[in-house]
N, CA, C, O and CB atoms as a CASP TS submission, in Angstrom:
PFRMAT TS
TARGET T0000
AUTHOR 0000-0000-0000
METHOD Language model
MODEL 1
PARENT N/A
ATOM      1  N   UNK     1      72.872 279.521 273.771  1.00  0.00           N
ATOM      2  CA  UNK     1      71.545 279.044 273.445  1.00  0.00           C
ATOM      3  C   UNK     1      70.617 280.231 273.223  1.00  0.00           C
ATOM      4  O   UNK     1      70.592 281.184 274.001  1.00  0.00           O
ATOM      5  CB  UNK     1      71.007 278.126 274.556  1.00  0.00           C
ATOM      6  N   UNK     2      69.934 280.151 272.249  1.00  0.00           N
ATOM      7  CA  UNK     2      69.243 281.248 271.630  1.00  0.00           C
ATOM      8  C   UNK     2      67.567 280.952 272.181  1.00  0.00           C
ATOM      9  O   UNK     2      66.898 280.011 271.753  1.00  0.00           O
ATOM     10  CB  UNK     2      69.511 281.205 269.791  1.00  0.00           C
ATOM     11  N   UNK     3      67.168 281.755 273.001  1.00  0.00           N
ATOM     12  CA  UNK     3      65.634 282.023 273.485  1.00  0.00           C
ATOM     13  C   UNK     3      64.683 282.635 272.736  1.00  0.00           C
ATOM     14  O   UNK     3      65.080 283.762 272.442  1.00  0.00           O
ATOM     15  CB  UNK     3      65.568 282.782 274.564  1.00  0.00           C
ATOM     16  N   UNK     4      63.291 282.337 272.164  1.00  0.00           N
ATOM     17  CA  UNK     4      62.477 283.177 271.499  1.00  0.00           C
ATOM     18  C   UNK     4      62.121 282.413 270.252  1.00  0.00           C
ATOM     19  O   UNK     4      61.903 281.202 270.277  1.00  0.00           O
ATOM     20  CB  UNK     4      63.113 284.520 271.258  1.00  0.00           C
ATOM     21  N   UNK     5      62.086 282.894 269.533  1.00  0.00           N
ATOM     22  CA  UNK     5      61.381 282.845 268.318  1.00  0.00           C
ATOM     23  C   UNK     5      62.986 282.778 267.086  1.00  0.00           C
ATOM     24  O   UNK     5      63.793 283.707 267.042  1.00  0.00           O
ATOM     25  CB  UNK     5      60.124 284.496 268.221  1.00  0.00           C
ATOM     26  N   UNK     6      63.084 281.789 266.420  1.00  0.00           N
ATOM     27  CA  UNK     6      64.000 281.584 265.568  1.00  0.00           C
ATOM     28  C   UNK     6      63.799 282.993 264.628  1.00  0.00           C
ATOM     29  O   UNK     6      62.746 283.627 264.559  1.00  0.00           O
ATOM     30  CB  UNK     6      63.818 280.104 264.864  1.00  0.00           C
ATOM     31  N   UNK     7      65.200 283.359 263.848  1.00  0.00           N
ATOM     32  CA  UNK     7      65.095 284.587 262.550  1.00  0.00           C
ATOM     33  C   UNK     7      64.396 283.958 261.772  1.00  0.00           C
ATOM     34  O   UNK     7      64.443 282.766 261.467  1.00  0.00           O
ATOM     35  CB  UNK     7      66.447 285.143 261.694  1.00  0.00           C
ATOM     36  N   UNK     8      63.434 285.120 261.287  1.00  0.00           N
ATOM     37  CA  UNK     8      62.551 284.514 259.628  1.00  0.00           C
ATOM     38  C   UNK     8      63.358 284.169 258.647  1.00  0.00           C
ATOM     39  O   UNK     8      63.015 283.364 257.782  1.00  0.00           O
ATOM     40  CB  UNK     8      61.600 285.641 258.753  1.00  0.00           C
ATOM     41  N   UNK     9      64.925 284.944 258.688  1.00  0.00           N
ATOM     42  CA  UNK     9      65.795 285.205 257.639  1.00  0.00           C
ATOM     43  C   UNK     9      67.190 284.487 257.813  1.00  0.00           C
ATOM     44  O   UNK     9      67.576 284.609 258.976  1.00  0.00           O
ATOM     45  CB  UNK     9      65.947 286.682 257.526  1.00  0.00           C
ATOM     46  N   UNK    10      67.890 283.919 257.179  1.00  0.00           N
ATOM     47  CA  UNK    10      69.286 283.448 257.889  1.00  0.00           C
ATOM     48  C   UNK    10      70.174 284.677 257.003  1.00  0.00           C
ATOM     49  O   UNK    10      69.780 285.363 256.059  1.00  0.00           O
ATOM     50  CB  UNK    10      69.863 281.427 257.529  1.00  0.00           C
ATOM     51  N   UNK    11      71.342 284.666 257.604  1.00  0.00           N
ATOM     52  CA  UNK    11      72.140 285.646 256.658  1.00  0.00           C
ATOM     53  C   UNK    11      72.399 284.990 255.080  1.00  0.00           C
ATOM     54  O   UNK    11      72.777 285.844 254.278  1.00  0.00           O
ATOM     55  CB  UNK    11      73.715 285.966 257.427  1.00  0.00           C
ATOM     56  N   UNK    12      72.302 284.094 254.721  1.00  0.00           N
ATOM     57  CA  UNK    12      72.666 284.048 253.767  1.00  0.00           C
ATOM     58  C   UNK    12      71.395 284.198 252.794  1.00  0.00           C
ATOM     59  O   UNK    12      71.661 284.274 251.594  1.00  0.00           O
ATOM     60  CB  UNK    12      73.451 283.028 253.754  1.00  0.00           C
ATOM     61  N   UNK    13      70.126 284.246 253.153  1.00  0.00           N
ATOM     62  CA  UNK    13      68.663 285.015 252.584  1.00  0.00           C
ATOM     63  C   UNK    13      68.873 286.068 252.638  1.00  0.00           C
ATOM     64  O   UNK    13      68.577 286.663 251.602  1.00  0.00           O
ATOM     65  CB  UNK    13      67.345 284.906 253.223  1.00  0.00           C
ATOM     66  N   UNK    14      69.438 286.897 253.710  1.00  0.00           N
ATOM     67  CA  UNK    14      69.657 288.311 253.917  1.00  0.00           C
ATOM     68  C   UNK    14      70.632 289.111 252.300  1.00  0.00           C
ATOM     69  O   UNK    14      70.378 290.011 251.499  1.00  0.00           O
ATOM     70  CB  UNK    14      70.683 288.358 255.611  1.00  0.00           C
ATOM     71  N   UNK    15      71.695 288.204 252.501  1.00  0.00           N
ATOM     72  CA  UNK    15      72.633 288.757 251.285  1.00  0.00           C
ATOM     73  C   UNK    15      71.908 288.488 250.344  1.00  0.00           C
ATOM     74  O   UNK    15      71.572 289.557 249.835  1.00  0.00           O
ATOM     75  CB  UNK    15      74.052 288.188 251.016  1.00  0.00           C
ATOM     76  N   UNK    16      71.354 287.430 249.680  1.00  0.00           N
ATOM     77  CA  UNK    16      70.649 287.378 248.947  1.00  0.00           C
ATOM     78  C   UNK    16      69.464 288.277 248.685  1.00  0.00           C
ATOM     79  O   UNK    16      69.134 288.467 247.514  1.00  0.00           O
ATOM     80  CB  UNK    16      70.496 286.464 249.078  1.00  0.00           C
ATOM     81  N   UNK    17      68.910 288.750 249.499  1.00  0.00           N
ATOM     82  CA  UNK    17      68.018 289.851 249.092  1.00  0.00           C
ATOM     83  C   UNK    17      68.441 290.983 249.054  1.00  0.00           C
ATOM     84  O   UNK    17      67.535 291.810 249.153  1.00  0.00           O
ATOM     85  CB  UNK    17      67.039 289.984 249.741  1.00  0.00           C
ATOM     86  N   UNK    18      69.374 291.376 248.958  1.00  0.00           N
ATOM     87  CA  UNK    18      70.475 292.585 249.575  1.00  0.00           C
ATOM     88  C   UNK    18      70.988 292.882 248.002  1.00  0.00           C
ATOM     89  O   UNK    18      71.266 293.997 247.561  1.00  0.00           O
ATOM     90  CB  UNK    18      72.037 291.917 250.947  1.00  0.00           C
ATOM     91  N   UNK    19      71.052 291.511 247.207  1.00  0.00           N
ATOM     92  CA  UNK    19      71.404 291.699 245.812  1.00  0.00           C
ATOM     93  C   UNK    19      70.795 291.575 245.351  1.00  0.00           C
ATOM     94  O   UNK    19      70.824 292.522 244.565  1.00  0.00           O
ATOM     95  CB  UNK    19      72.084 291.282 245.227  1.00  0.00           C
ATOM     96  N   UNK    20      69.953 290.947 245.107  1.00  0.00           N
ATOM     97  CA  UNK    20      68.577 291.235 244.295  1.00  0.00           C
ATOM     98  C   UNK    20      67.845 292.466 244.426  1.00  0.00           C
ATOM     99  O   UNK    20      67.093 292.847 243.529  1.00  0.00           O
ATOM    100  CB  UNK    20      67.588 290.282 244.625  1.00  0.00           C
ATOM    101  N   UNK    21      68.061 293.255 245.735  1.00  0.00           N
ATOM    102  CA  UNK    21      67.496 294.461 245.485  1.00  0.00           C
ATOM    103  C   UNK    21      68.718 295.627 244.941  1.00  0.00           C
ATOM    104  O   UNK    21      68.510 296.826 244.756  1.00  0.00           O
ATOM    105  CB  UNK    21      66.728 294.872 246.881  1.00  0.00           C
ATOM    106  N   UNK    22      69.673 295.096 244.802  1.00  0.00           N
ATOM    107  CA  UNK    22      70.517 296.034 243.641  1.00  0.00           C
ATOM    108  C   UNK    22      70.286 296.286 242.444  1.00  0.00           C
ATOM    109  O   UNK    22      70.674 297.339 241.939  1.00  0.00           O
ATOM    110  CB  UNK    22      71.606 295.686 243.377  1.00  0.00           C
ATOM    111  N   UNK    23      69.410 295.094 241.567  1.00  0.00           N
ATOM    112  CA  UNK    23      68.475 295.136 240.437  1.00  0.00           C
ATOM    113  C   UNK    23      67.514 295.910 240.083  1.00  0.00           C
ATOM    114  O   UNK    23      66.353 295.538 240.252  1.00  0.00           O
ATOM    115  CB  UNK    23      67.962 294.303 240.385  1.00  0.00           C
ATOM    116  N   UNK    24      67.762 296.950 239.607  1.00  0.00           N
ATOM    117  CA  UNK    24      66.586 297.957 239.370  1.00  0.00           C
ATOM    118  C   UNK    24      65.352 297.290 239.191  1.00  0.00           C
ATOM    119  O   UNK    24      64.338 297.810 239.657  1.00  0.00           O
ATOM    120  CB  UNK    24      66.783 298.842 238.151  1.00  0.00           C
ATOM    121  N   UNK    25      65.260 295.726 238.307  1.00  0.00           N
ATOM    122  CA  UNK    25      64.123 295.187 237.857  1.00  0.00           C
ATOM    123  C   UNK    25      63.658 294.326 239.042  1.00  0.00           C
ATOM    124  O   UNK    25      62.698 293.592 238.809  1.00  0.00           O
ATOM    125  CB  UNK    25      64.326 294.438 236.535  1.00  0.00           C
ATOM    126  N   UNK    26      64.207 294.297 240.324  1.00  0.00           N
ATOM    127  CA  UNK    26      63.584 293.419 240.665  1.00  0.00           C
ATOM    128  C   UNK    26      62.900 294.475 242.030  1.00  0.00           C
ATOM    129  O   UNK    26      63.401 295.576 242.264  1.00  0.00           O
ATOM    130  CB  UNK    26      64.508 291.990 240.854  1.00  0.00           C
ATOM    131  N   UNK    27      61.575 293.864 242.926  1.00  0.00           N
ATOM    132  CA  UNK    27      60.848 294.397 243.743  1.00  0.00           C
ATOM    133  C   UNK    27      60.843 294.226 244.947  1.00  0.00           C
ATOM    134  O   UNK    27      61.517 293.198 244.886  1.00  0.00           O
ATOM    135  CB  UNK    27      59.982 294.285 243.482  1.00  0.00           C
ATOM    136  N   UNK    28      60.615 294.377 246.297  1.00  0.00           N
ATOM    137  CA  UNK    28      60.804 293.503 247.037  1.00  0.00           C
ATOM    138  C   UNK    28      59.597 292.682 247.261  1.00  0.00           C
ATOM    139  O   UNK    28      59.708 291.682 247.970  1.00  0.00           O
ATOM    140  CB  UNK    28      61.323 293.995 248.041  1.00  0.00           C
ATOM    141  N   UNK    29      58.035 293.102 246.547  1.00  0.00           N
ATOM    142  CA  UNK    29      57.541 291.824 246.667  1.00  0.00           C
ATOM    143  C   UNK    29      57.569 290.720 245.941  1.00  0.00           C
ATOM    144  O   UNK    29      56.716 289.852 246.125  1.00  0.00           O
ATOM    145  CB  UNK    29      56.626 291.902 246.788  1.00  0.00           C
ATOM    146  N   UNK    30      58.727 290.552 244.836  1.00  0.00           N
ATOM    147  CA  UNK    30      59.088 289.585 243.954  1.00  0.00           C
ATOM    148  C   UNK    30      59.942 288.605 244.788  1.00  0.00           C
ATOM    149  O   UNK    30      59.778 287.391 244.909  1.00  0.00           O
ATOM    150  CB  UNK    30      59.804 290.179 242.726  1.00  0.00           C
ATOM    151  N   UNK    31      61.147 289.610 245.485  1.00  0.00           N
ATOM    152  CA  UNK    31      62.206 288.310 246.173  1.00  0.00           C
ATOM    153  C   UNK    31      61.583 287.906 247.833  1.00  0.00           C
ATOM    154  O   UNK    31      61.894 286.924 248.507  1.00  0.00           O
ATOM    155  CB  UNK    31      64.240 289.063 246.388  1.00  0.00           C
ATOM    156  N   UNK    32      60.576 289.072 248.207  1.00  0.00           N
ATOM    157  CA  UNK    32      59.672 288.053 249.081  1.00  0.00           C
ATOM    158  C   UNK    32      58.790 286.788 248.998  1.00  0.00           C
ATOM    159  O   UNK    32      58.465 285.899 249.785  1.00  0.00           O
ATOM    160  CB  UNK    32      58.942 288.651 249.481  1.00  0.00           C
ATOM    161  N   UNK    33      58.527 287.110 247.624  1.00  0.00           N
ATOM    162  CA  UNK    33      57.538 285.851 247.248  1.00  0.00           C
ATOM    163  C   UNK    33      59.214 284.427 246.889  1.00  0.00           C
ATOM    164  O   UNK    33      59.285 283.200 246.943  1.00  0.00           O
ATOM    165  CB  UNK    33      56.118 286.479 245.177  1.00  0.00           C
ATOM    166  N   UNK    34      59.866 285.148 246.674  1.00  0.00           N
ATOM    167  CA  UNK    34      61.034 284.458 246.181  1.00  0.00           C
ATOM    168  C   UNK    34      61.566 283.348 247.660  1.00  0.00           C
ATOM    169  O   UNK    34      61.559 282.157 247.975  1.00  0.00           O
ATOM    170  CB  UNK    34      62.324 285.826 245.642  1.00  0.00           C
ATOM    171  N   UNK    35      61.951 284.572 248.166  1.00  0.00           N
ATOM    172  CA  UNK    35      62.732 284.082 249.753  1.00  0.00           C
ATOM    173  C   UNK    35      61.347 283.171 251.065  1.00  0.00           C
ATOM    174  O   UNK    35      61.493 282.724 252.203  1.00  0.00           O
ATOM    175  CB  UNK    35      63.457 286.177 250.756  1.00  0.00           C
ATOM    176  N   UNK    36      60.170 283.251 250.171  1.00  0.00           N
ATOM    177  CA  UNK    36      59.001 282.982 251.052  1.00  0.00           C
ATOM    178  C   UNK    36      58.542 283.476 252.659  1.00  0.00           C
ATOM    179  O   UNK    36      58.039 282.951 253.653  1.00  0.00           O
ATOM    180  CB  UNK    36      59.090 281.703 251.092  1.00  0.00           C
ATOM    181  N   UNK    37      58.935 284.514 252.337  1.00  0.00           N
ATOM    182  CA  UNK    37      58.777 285.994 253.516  1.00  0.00           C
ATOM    183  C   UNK    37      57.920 287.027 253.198  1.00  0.00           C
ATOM    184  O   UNK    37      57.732 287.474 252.066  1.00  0.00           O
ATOM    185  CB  UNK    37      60.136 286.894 253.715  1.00  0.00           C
ATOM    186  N   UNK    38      57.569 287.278 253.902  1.00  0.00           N
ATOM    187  CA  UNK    38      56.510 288.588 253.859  1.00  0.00           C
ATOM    188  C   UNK    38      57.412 289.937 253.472  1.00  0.00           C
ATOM    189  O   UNK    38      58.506 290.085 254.017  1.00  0.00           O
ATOM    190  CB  UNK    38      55.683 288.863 255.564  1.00  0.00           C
ATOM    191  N   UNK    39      56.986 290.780 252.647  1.00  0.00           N
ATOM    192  CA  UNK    39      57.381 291.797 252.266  1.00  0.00           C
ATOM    193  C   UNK    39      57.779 292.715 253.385  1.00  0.00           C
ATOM    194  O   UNK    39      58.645 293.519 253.040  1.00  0.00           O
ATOM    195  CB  UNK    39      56.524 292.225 251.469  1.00  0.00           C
ATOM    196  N   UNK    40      57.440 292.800 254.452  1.00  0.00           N
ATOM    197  CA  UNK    40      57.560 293.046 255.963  1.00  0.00           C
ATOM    198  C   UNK    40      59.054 292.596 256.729  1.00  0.00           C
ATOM    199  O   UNK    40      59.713 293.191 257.582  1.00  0.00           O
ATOM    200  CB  UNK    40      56.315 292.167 256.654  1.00  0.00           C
ATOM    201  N   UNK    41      59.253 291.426 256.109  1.00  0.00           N
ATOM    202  CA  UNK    41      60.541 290.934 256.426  1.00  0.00           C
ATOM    203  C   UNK    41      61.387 290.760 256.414  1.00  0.00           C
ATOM    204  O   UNK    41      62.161 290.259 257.229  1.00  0.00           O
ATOM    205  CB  UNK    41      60.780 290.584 256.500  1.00  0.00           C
ATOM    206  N   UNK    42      61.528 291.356 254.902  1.00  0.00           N
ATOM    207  CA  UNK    42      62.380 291.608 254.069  1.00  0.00           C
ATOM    208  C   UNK    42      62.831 293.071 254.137  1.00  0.00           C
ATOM    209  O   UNK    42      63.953 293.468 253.823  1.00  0.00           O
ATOM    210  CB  UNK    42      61.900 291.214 252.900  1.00  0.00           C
ATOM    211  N   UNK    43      61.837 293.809 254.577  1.00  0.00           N
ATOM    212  CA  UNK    43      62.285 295.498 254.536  1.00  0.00           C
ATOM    213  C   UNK    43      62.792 295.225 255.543  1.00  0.00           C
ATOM    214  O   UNK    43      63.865 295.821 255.632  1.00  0.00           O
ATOM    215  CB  UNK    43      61.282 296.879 254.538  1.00  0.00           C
ATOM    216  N   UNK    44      62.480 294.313 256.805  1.00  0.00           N
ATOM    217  CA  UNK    44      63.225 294.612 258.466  1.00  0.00           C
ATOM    218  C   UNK    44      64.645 293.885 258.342  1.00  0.00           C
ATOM    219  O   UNK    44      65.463 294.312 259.157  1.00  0.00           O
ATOM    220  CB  UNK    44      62.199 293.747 260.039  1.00  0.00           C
ATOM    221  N   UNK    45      65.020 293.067 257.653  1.00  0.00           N
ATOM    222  CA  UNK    45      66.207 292.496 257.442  1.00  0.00           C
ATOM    223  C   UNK    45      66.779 293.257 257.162  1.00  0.00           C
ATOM    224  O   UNK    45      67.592 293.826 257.890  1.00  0.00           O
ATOM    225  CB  UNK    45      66.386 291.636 256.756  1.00  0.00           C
ATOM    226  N   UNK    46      66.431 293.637 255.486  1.00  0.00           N
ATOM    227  CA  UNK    46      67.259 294.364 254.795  1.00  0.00           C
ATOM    228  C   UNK    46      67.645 295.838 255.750  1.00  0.00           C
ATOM    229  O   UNK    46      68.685 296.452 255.509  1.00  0.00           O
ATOM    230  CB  UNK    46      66.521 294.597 253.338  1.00  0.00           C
ATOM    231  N   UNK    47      66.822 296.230 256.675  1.00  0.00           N
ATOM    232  CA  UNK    47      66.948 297.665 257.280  1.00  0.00           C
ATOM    233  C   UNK    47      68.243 297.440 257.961  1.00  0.00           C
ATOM    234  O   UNK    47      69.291 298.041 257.727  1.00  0.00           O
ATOM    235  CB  UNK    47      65.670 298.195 258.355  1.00  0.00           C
ATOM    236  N   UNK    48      67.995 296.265 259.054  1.00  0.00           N
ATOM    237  CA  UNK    48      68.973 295.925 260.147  1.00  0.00           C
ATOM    238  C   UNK    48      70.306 295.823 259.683  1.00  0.00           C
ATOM    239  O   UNK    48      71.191 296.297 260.396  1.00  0.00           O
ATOM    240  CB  UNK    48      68.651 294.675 260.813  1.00  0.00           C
ATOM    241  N   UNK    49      70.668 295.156 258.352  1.00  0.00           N
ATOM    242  CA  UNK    49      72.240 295.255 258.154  1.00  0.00           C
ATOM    243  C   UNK    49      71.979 296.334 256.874  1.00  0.00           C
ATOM    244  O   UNK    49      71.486 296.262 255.748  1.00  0.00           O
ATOM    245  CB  UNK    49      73.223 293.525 257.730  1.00  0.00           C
ATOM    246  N   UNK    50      72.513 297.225 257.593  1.00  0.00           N
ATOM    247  CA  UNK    50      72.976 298.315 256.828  1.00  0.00           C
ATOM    248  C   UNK    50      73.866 298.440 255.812  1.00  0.00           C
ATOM    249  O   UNK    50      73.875 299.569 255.322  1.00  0.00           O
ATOM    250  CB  UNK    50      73.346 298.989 257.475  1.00  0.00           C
ATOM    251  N   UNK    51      74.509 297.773 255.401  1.00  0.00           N
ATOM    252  CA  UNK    51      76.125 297.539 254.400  1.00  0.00           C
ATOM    253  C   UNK    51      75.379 297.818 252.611  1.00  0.00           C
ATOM    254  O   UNK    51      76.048 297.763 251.579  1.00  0.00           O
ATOM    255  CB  UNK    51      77.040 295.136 254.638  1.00  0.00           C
ATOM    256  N   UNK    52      74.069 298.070 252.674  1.00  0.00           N
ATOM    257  CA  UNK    52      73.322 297.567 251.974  1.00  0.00           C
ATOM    258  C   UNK    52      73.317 298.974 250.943  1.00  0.00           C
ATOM    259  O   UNK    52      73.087 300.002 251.579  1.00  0.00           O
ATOM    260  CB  UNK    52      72.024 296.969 252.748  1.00  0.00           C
ATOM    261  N   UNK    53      73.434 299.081 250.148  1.00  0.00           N
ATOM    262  CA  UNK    53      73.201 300.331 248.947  1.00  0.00           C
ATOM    263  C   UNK    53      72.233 300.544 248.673  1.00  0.00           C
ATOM    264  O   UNK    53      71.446 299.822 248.060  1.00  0.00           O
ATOM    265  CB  UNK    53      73.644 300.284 247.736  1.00  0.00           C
ATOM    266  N   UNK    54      72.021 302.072 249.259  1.00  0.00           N
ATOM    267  CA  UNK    54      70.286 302.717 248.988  1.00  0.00           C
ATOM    268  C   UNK    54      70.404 303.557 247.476  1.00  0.00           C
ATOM    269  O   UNK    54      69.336 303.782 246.906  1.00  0.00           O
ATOM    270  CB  UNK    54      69.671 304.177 250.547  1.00  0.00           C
ATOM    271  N   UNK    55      71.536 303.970 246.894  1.00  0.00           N
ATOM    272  CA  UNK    55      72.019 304.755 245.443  1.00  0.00           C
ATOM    273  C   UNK    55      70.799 304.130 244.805  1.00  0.00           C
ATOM    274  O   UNK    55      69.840 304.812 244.443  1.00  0.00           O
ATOM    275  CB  UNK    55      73.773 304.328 244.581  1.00  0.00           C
ATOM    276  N   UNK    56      70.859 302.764 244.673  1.00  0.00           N
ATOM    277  CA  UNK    56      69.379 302.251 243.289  1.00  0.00           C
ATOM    278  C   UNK    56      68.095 302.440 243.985  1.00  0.00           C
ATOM    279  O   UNK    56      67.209 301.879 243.341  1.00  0.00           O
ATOM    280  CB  UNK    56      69.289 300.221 242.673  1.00  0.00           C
ATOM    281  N   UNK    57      67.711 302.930 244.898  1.00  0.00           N
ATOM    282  CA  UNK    57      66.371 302.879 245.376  1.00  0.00           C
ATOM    283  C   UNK    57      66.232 304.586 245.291  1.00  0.00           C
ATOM    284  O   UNK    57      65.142 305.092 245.022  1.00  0.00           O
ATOM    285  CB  UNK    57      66.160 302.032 247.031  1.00  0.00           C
ATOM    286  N   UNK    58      67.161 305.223 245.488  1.00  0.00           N
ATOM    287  CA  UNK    58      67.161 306.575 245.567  1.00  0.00           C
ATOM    288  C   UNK    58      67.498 307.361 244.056  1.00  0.00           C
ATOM    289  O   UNK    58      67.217 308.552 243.919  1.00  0.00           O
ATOM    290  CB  UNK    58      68.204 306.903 246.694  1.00  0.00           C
ATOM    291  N   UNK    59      67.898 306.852 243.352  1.00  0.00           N
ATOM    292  CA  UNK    59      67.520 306.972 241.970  1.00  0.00           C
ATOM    293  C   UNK    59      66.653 306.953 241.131  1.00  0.00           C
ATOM    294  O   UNK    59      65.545 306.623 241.555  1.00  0.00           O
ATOM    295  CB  UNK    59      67.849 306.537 241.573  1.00  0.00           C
ATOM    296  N   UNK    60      66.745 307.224 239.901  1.00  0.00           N
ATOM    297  CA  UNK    60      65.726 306.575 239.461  1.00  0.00           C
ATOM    298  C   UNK    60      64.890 305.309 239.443  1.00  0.00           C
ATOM    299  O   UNK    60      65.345 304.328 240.030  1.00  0.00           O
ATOM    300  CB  UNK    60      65.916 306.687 238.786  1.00  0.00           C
ATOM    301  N   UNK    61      63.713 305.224 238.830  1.00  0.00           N
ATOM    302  CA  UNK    61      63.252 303.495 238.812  1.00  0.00           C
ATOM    303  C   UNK    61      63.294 303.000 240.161  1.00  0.00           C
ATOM    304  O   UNK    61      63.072 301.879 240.617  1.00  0.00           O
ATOM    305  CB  UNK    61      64.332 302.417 237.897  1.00  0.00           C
ATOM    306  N   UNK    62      63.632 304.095 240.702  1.00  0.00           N
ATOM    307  CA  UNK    62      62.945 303.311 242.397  1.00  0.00           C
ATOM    308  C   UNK    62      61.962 302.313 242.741  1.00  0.00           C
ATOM    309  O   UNK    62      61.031 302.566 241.977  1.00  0.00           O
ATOM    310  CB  UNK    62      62.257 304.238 243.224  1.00  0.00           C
ATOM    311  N   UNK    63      61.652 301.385 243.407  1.00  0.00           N
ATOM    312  CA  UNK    63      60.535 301.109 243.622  1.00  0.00           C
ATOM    313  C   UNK    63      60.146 301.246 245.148  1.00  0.00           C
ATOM    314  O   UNK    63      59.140 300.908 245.773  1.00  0.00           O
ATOM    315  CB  UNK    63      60.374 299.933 243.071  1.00  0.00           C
ATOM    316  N   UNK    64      61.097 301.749 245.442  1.00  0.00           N
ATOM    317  CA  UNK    64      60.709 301.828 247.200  1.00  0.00           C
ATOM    318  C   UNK    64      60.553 303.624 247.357  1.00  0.00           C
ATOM    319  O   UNK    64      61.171 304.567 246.861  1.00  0.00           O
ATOM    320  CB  UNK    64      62.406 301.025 248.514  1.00  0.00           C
ATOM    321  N   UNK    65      59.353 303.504 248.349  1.00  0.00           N
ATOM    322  CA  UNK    65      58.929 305.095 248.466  1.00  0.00           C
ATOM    323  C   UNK    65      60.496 305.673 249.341  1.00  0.00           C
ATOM    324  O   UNK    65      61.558 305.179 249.718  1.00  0.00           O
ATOM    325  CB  UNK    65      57.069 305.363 249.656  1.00  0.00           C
ATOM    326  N   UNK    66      59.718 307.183 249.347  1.00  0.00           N
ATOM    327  CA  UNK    66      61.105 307.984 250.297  1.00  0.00           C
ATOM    328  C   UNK    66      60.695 307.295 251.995  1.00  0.00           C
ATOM    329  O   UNK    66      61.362 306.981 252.981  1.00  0.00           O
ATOM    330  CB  UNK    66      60.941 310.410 250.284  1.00  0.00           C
ATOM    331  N   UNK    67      59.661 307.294 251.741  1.00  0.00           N
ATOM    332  CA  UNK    67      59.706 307.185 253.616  1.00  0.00           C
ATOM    333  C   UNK    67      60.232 306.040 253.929  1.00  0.00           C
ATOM    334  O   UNK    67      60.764 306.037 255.039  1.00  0.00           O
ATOM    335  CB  UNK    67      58.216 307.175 254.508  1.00  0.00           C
ATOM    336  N   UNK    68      60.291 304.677 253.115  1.00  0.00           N
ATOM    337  CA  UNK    68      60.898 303.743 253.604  1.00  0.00           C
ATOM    338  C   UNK    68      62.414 303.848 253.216  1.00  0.00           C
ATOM    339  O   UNK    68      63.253 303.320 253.946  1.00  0.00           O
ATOM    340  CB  UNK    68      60.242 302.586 253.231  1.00  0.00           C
ATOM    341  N   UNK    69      62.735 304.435 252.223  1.00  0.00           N
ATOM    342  CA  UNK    69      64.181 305.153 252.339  1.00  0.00           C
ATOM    343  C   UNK    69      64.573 305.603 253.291  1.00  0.00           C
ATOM    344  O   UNK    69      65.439 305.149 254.039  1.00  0.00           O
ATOM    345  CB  UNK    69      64.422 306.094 251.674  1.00  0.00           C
ATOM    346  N   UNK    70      63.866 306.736 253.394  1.00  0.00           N
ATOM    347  CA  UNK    70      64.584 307.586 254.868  1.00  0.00           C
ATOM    348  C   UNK    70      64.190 306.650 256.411  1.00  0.00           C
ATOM    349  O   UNK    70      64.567 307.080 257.501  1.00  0.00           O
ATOM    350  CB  UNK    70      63.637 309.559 255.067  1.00  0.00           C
ATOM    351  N   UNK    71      63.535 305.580 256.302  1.00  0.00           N
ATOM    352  CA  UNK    71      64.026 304.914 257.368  1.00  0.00           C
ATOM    353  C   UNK    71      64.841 303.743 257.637  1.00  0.00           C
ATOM    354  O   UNK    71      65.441 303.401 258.656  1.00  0.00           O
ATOM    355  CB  UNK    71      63.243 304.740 257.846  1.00  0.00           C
ATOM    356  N   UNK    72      64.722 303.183 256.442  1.00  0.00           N
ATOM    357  CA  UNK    72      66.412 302.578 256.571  1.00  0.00           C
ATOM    358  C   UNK    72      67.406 303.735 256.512  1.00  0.00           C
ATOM    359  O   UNK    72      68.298 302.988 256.110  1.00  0.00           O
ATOM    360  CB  UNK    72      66.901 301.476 255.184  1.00  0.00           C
ATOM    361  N   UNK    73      67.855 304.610 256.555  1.00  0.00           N
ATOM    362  CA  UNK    73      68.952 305.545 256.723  1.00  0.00           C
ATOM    363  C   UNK    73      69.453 305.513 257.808  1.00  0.00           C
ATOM    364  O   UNK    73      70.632 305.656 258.131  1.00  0.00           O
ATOM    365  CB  UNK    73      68.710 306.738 256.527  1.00  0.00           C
ATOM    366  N   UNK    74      67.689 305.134 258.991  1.00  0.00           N
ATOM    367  CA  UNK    74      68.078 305.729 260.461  1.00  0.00           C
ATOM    368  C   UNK    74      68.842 304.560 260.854  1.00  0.00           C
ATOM    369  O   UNK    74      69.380 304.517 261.961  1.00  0.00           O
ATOM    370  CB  UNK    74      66.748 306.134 261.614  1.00  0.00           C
TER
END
């Protein structure tokens, strides 16, 4: 039995935003407005499972700064 506050995210929103941010064209405040999550929630998801490919954000056409790069790394 799970205590607290339910996830904003279920895993299968999670993967889903996980590929959509493989899309150079897409943002994360597009698949937040998408997934109906705060842009906030989406970076903390996406941070927590790591399996996640930073190559398109760290490339060109980035849309995510370095600092939130280099902290999903940690």
């Amino acid at each position: 039995m799970r205590i607290g506050r339910p996830p904003a995210m279920t895993p299968e929103q999670v993967r889903h935003a996980r590929a959509l941010l493989a899309q150079p064209d897409n943002t994360v405040a597009s698949i937040a407005k998408l997934l109906v999550a705060s842009r906030t929630t989406v970076y903390k998801y996406v941070r927590r499972h790591r399996e996640f490919n930073l190559s398109n954000w760290l490339c060109g056409g980035s849309r995510w700064s370095a600092r939130a790069a280099a902290g999903a790394l940690r």
